[in-house]
C-alpha positions as CSV (number, residue, x, y, z in Angstrom):
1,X,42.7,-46.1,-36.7
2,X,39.8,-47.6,-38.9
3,X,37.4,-44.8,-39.8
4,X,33.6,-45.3,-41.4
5,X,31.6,-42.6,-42.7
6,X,27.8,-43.0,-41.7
7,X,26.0,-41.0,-44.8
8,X,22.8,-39.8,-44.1
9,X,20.2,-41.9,-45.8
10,X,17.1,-41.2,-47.2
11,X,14.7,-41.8,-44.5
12,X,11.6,-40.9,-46.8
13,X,10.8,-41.6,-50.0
14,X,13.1,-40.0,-52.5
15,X,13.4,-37.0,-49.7
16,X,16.4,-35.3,-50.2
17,X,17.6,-33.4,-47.5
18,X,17.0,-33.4,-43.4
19,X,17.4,-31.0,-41.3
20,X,19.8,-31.9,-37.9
21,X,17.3,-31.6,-34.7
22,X,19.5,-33.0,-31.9
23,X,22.4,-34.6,-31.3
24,X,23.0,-37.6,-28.9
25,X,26.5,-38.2,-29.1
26,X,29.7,-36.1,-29.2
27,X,33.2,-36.3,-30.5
28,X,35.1,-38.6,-28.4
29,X,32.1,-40.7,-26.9
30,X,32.2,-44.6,-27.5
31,X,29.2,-45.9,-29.0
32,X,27.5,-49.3,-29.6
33,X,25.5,-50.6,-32.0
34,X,22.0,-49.4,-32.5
35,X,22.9,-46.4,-29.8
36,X,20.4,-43.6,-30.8
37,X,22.6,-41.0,-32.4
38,X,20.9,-37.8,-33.5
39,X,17.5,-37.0,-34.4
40,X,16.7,-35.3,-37.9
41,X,13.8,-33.8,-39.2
42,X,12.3,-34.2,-42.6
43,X,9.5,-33.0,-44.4
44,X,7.5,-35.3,-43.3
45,X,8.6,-36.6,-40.3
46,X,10.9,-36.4,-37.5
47,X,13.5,-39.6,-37.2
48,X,15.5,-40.7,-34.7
49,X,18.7,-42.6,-36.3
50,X,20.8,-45.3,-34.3
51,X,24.3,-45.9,-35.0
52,X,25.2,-48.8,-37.7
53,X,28.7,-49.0,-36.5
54,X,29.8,-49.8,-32.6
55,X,33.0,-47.7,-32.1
56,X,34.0,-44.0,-31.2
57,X,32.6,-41.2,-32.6
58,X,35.4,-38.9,-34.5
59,X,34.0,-36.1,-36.3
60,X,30.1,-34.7,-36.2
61,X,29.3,-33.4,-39.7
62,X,27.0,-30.6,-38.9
63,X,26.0,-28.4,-36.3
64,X,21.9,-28.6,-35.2
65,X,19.9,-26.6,-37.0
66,X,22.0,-27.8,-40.4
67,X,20.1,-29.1,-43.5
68,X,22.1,-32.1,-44.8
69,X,22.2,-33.7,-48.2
70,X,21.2,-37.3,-48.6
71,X,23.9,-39.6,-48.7
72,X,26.5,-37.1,-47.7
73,X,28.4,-37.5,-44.8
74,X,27.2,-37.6,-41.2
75,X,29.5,-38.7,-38.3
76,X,32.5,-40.5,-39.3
77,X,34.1,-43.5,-36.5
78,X,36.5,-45.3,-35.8
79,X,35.6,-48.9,-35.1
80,X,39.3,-49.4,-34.3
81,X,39.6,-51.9,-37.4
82,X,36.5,-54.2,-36.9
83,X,34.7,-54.9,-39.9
84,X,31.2,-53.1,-40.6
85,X,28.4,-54.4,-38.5
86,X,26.1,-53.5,-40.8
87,X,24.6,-50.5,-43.7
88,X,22.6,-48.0,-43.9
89,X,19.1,-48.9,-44.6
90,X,16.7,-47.7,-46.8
91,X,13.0,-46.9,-46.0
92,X,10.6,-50.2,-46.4
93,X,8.4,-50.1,-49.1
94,X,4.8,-48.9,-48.6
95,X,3.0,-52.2,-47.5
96,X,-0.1,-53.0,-49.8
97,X,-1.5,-54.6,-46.9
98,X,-1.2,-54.6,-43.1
99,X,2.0,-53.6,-41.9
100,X,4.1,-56.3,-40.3
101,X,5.7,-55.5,-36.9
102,X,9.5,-54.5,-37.0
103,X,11.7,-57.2,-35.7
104,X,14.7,-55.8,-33.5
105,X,18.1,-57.0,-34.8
106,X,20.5,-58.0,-32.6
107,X,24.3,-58.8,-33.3
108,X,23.6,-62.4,-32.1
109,X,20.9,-63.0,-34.4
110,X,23.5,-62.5,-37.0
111,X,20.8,-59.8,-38.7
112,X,22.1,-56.5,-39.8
113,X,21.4,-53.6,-37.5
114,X,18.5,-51.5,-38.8
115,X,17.1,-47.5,-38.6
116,X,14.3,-46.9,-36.2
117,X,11.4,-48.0,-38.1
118,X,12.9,-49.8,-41.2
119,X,13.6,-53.4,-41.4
120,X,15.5,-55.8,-43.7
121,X,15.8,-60.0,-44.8
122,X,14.7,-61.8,-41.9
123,X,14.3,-65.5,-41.0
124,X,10.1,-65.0,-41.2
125,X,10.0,-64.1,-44.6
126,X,9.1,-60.2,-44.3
127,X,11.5,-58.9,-46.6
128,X,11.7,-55.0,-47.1
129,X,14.5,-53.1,-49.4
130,X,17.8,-52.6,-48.4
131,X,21.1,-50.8,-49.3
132,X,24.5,-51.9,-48.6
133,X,27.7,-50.5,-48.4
134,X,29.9,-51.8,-50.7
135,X,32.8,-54.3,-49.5
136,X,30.8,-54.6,-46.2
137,X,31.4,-58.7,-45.4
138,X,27.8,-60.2,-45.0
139,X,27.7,-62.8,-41.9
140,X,28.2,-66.3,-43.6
141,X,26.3,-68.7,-40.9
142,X,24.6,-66.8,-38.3
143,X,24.7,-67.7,-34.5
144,X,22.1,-69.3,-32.9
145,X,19.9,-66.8,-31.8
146,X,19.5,-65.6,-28.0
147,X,17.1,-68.1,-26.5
148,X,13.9,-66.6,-25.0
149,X,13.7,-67.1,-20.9
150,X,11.1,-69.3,-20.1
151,X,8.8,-67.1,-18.2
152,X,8.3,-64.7,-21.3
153,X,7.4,-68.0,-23.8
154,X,4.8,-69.1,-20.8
155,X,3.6,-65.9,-20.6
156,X,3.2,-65.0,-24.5
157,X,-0.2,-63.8,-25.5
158,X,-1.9,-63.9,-28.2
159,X,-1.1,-61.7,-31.5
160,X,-3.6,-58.8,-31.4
161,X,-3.8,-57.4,-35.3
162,X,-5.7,-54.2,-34.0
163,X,-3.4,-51.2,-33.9
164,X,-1.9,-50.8,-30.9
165,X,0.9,-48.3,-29.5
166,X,3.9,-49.7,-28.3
167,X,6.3,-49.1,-25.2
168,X,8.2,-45.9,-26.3
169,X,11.6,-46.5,-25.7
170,X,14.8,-47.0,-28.2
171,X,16.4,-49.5,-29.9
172,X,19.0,-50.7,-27.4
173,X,16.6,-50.3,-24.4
174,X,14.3,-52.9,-25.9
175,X,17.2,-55.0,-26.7
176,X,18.5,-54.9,-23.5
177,X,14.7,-55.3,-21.7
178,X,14.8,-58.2,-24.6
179,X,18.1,-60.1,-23.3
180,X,16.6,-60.1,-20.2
181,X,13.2,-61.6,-20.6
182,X,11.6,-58.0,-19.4
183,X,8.3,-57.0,-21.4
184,X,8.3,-53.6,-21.8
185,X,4.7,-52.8,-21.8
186,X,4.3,-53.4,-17.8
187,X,6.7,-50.8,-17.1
188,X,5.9,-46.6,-16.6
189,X,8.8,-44.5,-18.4
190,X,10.2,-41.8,-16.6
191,X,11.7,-40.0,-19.5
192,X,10.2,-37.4,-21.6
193,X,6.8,-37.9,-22.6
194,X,6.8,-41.1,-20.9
195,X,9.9,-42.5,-22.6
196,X,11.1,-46.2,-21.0
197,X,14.9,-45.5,-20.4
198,X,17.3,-48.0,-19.5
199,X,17.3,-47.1,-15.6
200,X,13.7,-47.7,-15.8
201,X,14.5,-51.5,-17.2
202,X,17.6,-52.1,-15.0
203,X,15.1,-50.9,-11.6
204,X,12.3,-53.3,-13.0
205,X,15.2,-56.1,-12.9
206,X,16.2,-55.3,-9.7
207,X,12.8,-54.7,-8.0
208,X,13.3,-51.4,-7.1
209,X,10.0,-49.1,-7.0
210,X,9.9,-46.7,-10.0
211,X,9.3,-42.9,-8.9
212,X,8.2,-40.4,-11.0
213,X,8.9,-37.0,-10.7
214,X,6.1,-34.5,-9.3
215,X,4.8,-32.2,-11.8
216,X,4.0,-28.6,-10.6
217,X,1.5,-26.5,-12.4
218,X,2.3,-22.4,-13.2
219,X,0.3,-20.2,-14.2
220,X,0.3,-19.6,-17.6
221,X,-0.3,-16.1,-19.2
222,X,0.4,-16.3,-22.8
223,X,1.6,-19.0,-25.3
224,X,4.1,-20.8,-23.6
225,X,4.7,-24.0,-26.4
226,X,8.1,-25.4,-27.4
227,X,7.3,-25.7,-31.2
228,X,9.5,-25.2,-33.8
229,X,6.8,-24.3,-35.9
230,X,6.0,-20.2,-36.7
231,X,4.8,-18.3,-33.8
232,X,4.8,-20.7,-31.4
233,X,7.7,-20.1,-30.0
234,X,7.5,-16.8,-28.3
235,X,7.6,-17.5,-24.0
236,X,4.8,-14.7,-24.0
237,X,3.5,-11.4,-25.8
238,X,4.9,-9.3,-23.2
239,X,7.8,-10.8,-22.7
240,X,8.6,-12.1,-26.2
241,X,11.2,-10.4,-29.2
242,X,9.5,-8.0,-30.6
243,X,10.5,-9.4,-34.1
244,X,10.7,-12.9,-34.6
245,X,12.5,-14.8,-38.0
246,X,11.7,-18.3,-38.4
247,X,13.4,-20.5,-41.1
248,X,10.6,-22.3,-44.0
249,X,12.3,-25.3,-44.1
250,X,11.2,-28.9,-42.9
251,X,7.7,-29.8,-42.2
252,X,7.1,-25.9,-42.4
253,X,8.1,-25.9,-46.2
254,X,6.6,-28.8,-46.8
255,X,3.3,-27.5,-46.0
256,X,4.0,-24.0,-47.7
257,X,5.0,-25.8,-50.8
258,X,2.0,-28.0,-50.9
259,X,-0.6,-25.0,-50.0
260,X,0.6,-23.6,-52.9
261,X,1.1,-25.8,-55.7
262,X,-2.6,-26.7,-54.2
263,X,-4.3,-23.3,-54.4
264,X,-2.5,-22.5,-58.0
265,X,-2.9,-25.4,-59.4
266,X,-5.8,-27.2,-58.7
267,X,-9.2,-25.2,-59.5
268,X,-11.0,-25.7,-55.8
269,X,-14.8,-25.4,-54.7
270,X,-16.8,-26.7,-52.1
271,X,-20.5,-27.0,-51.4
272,X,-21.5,-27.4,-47.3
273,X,-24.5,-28.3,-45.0
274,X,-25.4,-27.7,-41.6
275,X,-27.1,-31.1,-39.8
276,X,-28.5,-32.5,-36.8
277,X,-25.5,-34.8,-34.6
278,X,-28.0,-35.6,-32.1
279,X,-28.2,-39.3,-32.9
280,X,-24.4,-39.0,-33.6
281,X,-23.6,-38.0,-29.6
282,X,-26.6,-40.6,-28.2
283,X,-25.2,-43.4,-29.3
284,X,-21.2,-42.3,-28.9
285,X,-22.6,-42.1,-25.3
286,X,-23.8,-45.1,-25.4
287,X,-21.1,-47.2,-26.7
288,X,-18.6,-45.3,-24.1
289,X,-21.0,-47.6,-21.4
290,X,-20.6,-50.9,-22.7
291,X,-18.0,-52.8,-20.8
292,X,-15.9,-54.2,-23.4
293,X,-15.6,-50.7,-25.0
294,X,-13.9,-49.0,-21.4
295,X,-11.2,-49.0,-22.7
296,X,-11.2,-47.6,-26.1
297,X,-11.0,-43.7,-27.1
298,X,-14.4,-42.9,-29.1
299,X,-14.7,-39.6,-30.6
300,X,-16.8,-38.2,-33.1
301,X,-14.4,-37.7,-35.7
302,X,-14.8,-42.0,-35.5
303,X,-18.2,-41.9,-36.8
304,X,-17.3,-39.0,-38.9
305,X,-14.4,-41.4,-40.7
306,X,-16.7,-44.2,-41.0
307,X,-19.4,-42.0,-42.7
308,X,-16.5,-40.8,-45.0
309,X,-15.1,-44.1,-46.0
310,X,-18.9,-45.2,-46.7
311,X,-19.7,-42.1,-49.3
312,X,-16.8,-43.0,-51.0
313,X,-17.6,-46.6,-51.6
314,X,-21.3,-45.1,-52.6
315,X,-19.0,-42.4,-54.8
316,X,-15.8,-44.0,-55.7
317,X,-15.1,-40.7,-58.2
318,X,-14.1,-38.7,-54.4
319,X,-11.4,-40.8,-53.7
320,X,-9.2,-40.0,-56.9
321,X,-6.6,-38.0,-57.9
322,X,-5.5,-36.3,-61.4
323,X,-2.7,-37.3,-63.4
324,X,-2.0,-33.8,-66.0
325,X,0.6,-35.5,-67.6
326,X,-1.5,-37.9,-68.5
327,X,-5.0,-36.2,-68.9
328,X,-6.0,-38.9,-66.1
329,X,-8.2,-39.1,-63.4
330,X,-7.3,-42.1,-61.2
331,X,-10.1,-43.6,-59.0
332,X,-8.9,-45.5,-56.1
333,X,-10.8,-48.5,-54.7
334,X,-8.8,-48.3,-51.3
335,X,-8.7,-45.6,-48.9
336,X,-6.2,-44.0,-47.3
337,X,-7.9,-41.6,-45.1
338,X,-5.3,-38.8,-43.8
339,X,-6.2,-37.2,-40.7
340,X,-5.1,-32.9,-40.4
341,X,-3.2,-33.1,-36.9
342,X,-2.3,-29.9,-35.4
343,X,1.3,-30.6,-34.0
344,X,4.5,-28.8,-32.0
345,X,5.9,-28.9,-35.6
346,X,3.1,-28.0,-37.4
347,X,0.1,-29.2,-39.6
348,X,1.2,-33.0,-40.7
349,X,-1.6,-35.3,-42.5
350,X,-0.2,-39.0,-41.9
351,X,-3.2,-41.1,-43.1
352,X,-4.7,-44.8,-41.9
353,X,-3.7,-47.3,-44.8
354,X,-7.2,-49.3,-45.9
355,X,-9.6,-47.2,-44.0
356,X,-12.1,-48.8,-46.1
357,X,-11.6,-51.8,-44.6
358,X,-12.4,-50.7,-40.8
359,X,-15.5,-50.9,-38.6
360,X,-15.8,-48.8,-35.9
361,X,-13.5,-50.9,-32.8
362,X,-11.0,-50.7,-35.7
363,X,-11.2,-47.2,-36.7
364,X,-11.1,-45.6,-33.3
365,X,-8.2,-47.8,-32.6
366,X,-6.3,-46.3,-35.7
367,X,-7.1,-42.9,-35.5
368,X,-6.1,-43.3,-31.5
369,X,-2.8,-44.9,-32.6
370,X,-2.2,-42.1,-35.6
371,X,-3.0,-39.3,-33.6
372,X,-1.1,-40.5,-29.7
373,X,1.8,-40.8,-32.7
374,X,1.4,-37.6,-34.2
375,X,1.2,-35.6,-30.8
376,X,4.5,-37.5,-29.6
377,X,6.5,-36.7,-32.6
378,X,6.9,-40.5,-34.0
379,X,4.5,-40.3,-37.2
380,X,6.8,-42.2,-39.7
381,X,7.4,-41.5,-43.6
382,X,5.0,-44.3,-44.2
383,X,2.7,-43.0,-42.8
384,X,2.6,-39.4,-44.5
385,X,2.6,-40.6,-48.1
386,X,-0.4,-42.2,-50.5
387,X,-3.4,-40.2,-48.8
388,X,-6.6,-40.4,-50.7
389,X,-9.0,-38.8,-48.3
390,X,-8.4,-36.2,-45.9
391,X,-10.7,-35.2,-42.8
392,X,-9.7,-31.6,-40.8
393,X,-11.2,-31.3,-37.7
394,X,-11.6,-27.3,-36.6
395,X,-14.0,-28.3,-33.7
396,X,-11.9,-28.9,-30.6
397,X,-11.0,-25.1,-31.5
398,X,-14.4,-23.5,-31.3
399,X,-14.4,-23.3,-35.2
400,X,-18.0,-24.1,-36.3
401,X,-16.7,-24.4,-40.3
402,X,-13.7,-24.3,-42.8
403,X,-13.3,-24.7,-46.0
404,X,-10.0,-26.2,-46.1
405,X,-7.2,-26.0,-49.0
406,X,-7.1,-29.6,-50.7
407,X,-3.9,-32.0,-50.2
408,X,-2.0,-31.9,-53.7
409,X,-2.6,-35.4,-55.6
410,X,-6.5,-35.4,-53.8
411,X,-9.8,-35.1,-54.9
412,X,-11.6,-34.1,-51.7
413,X,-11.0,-32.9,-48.3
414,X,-14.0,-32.8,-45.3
415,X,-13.9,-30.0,-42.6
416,X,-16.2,-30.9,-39.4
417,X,-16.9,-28.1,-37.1
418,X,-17.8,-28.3,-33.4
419,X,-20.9,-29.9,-32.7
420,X,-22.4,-27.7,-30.3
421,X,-26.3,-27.0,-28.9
422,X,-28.6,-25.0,-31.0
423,X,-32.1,-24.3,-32.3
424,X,-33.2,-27.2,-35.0
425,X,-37.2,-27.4,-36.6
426,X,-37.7,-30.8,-36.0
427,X,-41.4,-31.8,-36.7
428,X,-42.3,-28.4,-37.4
429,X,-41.5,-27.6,-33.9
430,X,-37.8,-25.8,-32.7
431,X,-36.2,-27.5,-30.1
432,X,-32.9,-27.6,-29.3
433,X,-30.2,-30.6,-30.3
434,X,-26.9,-31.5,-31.6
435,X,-25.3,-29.4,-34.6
436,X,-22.6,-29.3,-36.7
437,X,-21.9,-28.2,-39.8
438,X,-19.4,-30.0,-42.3
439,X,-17.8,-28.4,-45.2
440,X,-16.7,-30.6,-48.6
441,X,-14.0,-28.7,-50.8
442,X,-13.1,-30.5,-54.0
443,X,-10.7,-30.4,-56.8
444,X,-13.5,-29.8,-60.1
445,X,-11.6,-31.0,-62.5
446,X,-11.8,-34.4,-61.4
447,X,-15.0,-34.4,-59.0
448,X,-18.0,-32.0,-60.0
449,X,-20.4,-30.0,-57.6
450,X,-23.1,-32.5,-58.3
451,X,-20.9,-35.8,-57.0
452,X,-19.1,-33.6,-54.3
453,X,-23.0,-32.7,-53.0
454,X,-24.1,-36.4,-53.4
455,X,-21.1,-37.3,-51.5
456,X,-21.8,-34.6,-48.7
457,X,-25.3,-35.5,-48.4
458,X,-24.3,-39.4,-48.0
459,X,-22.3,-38.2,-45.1
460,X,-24.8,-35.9,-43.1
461,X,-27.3,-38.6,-43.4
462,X,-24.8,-41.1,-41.7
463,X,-23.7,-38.6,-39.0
464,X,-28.0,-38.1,-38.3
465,X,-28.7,-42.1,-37.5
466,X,-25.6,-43.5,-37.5
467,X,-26.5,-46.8,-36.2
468,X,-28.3,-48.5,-39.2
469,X,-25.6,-48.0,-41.4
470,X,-22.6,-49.0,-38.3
471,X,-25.0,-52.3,-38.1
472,X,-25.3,-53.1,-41.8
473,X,-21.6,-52.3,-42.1
């Protein structure tokens, strides 16, 4: 028997510990490269981890439900005396720019197999940091790589660099849908939440006709959610325990933490305004009829980003933070605009990188991608860390304002209520239109009530004739 220990890497940056979520495999079952293995949830995120070793699994280090140590042991193998295929990876670096698209490693390739969402060294030149195990044997000349078929080269299109959601699937069902020329986009998963398995591939190869299980609706009569976060887990109120104990750990004590280190440590006020979103809805309704906008997802909380991302480049001091051990306040002159999502797991704030940079195809596209993300439980590390900005959106709950706790390391945060019908003097005459009101809380020792109110104004003038400023840019 050759054994390897798979540590638990550190799937974040500088995270410590992950809890144990699911496992995929069990003692005794033969795995293979890349094989999804167990799913682990972080403060930040929740990971799925493949296997860097093809063998049979020997020992599970931790019942689910555990909290594991980085680096500490988390299945051990035998690969039956094959060298290592390959080390556990470390987390890419934050991009400063766009983010380039992960390129699946395959055995053939003579590339080192890789975590779910964290590359190393390829052929193209995108290099991102990497650990290795010591005395692992690195592939001295690689074999030729697997040649595409010809029907996926003639059928290549063009690179689109908007943001775009990909198939959901795993690593080995896309390299297997790879090997076989199979583009995973034109296929309907079967699995859960729409997840391409490898059935669904091997039926597309075959040409059998994909059928999806009927859904049947029941009647719902009290909280009936899945989450793992507090109070969501009870089937009903009548039905439920009557006492219910739910460990702060994960992205529960990630928020607790950072609601309190917030409130106690940075002194918070806000100023707010109430405004006319009549203009704001008009021409949302209008863009949703062009043809070449069918297809994309337009909210107002796009318009609401935009007019966000402008005030700051009109008020640079908002989008800052405050260094104590320094007696600093750092102004940023790039935005990364986090975005509140309400989740099965609880309140998570992954941001878009360069919101700055956007206009509004590009925005709606992003906030699409990080939300569809969010809700589905793939939000990466990445995508959680560097914020600058934050937007929370109490609408879609019947809210009509909030003055929200600030993100630690921010200097502003922007509640938007719902927009709903109501009485507004317009031309000294009441008549009924679009209203909202939006809330600005700010930490003051960085960002005063007269910038904060500057800033606020900048953004209910926007959200009242939005179209001047979308045009000029």
């Amino acid at each position: 028997m050759s054994e390897e220990i798979f540590l638990l890497p550190d799937v974040g940056e500088g995270l410590v510990e992950a809890e144990i979520v699911t496992w995929k495999v069990n003692v005794g079952d033969v795995v293979t490269l890349n094989q999804p293995l167990v799913d682990i949830e972080t403060a930040k995120a929740t990971v799925e981890l493949p296997s860097p070793y093809a063998g049979t699994v020997v020992k599970l280090h931790g019942n689910v439900g555990d909290v594991m140590e980085v680096h500490k042991p988390l299945i051990t193998f035998d690969v039956g005396g094959a060298p290592s295929a390959a080390a556990s990876a470390a987390p890419a670096e934050a991009p400063v720019a766009k983010e380039e698209p992960v390129k699946e490693a395959s055995i053939g390739e003579g590339r080192e197999a890789v975590l779910v969402g964290y590359g190393v060294a390829n052929e193209d030149g995108v290099t991102t940091r990497k650990h290795r195990r010591q005395g692992a044997p690195r592939p001295s000349t690689p074999e030729p790589p697997v040649a595409t078929p010809p029907a996926v080269a003639a059928s290549a299109a063009p690179v689109n660099t908007a943001p775009a959601l990909a198939p959901r699937s795993t690593p080995p069902v896309r390299l297997y849908a790879k090997q076989h020329g199979l583009d995973l986009a034109t296929l309907a998963g079967t699995g859960r939440d729409g997840l391409i398995t490898r059935d669904d591939v091997e039926r597309a190869l075959s040409g059998s006709p994909v059928t999806t299980p009927a859904r049947v609706s029941t009647p719902i009569s009290g909280p009936t959610t899945t989450s793992r976060f507090v109070g969501r887990e009870i089937a009903s109120w009548a039905t439920g325990p009557k006492e219910e104990r739910i460990p702060v750990k994960g992205v529960l004590r990630s928020m607790s933490d950072a609601m309190v280190q917030s409130a106690f440590s940075a002194p918070r006020a806000a100023v707010w305004v109430s405004l006319d979103a009549t203009k704001t809805m008009e021409l949302l309704a209008s863009l949703k009829k062009q043809p070449s906008l069918q297809d994309l997802r337009l909210s107002p909380l796009t318009i609401v980003a935009l007019a966000l991302c402008d005030a700051a480049r009109h008020f640079p001091g908002i989008n800052s933070s405050f260094d104590a051990a320094a007696g600093e306040v750092i102004v940023r002159r790039s935005i990364n605009l986090g975005i509140a999502a309400d989740t099965d797991r609880g309140l998570i704030v992954p941001n878009v990188k360069g919101a700055d940079q956007f206009d509004l195809v590009a925005m709606a596209q992003a906030l699409n991608v990080l939300v569809e993300k969010a809700r589905r439980g793939t939000t990466t590390p990445n995508e959680m860390i560097g914020t600058t900005l934050t937007i929370t959106n109490v609408g879609p709950f019947g809210v009509d304002a909030a003055v929200p706790i600030l993100p630690p390391g921010t200097g502003v945060i922007l509640a938007v209520g719902q927009i709903a019908k109501a009485p507004w003097v317009l031309n000294d005459e009441v008549v009924v239109r679009s209203v909202v009101q939006i809330a600005m809380a700010f930490d003051h020792r960085q960002v005063d009530g007269a910038l904060a109110s500057r800033a606020l104004g900048h953004v209910a003038h926007f959200l009242e004739d939005p179209a001047p400023r979308l045009i000029a840019g």
